[in-house]
LOFIBA-481603 format. One line per field, with one value per residue (C-alpha): residue number from 1; residue in one letter; x, y, z. Coordinates in steps of 0.2 Angstrom, whole numbers, plus 2048, in hexadecimal, padded with zeros to 3 digits. Layout:
N
resi <- NUM,...
resn <- A,...
u <- X,...
v <- Y,...
w <- Z,...
//
This chain:
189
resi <- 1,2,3,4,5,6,7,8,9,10,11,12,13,14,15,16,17,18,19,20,21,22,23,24,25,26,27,28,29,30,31,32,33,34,35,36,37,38,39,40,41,42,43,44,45,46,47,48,49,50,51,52,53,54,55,56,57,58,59,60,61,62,63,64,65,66,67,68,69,70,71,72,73,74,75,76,77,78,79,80,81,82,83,84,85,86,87,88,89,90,91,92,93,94,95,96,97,98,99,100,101,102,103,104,105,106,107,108,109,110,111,112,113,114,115,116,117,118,119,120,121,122,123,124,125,126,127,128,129,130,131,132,133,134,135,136,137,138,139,140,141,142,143,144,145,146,147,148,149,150,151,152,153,154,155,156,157,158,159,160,161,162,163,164,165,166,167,168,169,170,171,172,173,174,175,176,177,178,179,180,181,182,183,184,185,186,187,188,189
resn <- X,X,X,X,X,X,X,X,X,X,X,X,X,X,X,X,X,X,X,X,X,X,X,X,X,X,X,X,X,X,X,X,X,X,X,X,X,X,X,X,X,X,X,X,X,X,X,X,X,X,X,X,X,X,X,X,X,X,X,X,X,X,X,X,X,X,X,X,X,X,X,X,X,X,X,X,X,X,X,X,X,X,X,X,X,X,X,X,X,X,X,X,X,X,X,X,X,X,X,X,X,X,X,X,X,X,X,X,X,X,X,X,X,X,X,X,X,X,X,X,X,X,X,X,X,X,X,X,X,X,X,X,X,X,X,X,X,X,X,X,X,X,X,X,X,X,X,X,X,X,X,X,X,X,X,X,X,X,X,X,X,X,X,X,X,X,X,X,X,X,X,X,X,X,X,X,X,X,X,X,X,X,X,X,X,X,X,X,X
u <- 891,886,876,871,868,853,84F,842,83B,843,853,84A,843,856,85A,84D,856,865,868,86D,87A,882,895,891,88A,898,8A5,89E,89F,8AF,8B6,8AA,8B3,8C6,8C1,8BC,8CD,8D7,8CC,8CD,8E1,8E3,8DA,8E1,8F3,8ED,8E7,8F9,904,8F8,8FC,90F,910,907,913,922,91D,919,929,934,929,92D,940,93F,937,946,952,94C,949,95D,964,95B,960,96F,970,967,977,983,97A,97C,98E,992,989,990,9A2,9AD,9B2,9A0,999,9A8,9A2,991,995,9A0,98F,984,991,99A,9AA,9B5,9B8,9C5,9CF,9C4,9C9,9C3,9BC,9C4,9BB,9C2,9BC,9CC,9CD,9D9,9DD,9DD,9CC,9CD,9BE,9B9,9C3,9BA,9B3,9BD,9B7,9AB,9B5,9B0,9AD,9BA,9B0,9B5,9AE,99C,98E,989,97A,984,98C,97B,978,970,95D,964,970,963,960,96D,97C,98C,989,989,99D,9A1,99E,9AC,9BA,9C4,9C0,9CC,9DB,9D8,9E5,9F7,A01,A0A,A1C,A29,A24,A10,A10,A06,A05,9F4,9E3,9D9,9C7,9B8,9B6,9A5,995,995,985,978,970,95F,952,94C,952
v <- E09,DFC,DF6,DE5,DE1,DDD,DC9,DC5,DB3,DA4,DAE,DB5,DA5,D9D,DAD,DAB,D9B,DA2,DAF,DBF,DC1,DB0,DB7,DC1,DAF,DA3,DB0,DB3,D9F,D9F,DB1,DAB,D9C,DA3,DAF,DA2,D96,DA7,DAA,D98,D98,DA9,D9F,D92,D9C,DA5,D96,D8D,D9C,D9B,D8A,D89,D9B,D91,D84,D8E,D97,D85,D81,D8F,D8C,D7A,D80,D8B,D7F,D71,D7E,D83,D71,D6A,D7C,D74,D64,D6A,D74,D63,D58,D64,D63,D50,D50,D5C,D51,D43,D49,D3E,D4C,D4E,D3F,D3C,D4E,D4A,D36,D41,D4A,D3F,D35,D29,D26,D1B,D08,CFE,CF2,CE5,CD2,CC5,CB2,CA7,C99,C8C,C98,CA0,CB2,CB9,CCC,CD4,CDD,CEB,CF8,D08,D17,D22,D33,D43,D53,D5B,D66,D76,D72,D7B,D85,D79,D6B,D71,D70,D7E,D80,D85,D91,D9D,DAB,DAB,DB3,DC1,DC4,DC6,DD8,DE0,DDC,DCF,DBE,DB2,DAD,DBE,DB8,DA9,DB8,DBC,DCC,DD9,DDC,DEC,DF2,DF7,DEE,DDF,DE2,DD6,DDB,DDA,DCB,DBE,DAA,DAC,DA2,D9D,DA5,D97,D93,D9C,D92,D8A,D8F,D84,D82,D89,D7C,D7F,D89
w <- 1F9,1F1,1F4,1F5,1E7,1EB,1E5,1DF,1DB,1DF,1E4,1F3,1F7,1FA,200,210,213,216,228,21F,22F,22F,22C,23F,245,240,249,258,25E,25A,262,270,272,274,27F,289,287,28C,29A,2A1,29E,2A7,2B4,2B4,2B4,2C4,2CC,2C9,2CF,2DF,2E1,2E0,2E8,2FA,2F7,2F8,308,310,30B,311,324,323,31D,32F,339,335,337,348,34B,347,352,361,35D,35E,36F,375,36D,374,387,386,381,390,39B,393,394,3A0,3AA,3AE,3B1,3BE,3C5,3C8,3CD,3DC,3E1,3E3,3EE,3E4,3E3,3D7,3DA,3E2,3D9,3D0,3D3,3C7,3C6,3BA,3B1,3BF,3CD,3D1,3D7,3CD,3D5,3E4,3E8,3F3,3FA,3F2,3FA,406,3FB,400,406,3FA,3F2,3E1,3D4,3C6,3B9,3AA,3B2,3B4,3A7,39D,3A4,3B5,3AE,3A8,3B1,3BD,3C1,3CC,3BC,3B0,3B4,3AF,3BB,3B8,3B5,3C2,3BE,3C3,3D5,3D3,3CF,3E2,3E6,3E4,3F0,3FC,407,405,3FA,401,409,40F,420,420,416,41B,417,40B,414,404,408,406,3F7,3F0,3EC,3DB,3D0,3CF,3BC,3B9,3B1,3A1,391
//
């Protein structure tokens, strides 16, 4: 261990001028000053992985929400195509009356009729409707089949046969029972 040596004279004088800690000052701005860059870039860091973290959860909802979104566009698609189908347009033409036209007869450019027309024929008797024919929606259950029984298509199957079994001798020319009502569609999803 040494001692600084004590000056005396001029040397003490230049001596005054100078901070005897000055090696302590000039470090301490600089170790001041990365501490503070490390700090801002931690933050900095945090603040980014925040950011994109908020935008991957907006984008897996928004992801969802179009998903959801094309499924009931979808269902929506399929309803009109039912609805749309030939066999049912000519199925709800026949309910609400409507039946299909005669032959058509045609004007020429001279004004000649060229064609027989003839009138619409008369609508036959209402008659059921076959299961393929009607629209999905007809065929959901029912709100008495929600708890817990069959579904409403169950009452569409004959009933089954009770009695003895048919001989030569008690057999009968077959009446067909009244047909049972159709189902009618429930609004709404």
């Amino acid at each position: 261990m040494s001692r600084k040596p004590v000056l005396r004279g001029r040397a003490a004088r230049l001596a005054r001028l100078f901070p005897a800690g000055r090696g302590q000052a000039a470090r301490t701005p600089f170790v001041l000053l990365v501490v503070l860059l490390l700090g801002g870039g931690l933050i900095g860091l945090l603040m980014l992985n925040s950011a994109l973290s908020e935008g991957a959860f907006q984008r897996e909802a928004l992801q969802k929400d179009a998903k959801n979104l094309t499924d009931e566009e979808q269902a929506l698609q399929r309803d009109i195509d039912s609805y749309s189908a030939p066999d049912a347009l000519q199925l709800r033409a026949r309910q609400l009356g409507m039946v299909p036209g005669g032959d058509p007869a045609f004007l020429g450019a001279d004004g000649t009729v060229k064609g027989v027309p003839s009138a619409a024929p008369t609508p036959p008797p209402a008659q059921e409707t076959p299961l393929s024919l009607l629209p999905p929606a007809a065929l959901a259950l029912s709100p008495s089949a929600t708890d817990g029984a069959a579904p409403a298509t169950a009452d569409l199957a004959p009933p089954p046969a009770q009695g003895p079994a048919p001989t030569p001798e008690n057999t009968t020319p077959a009446v067909p029972a009244a047909p049972p009502p159709a189902p009618t569609p429930t609004p709404g999803r």
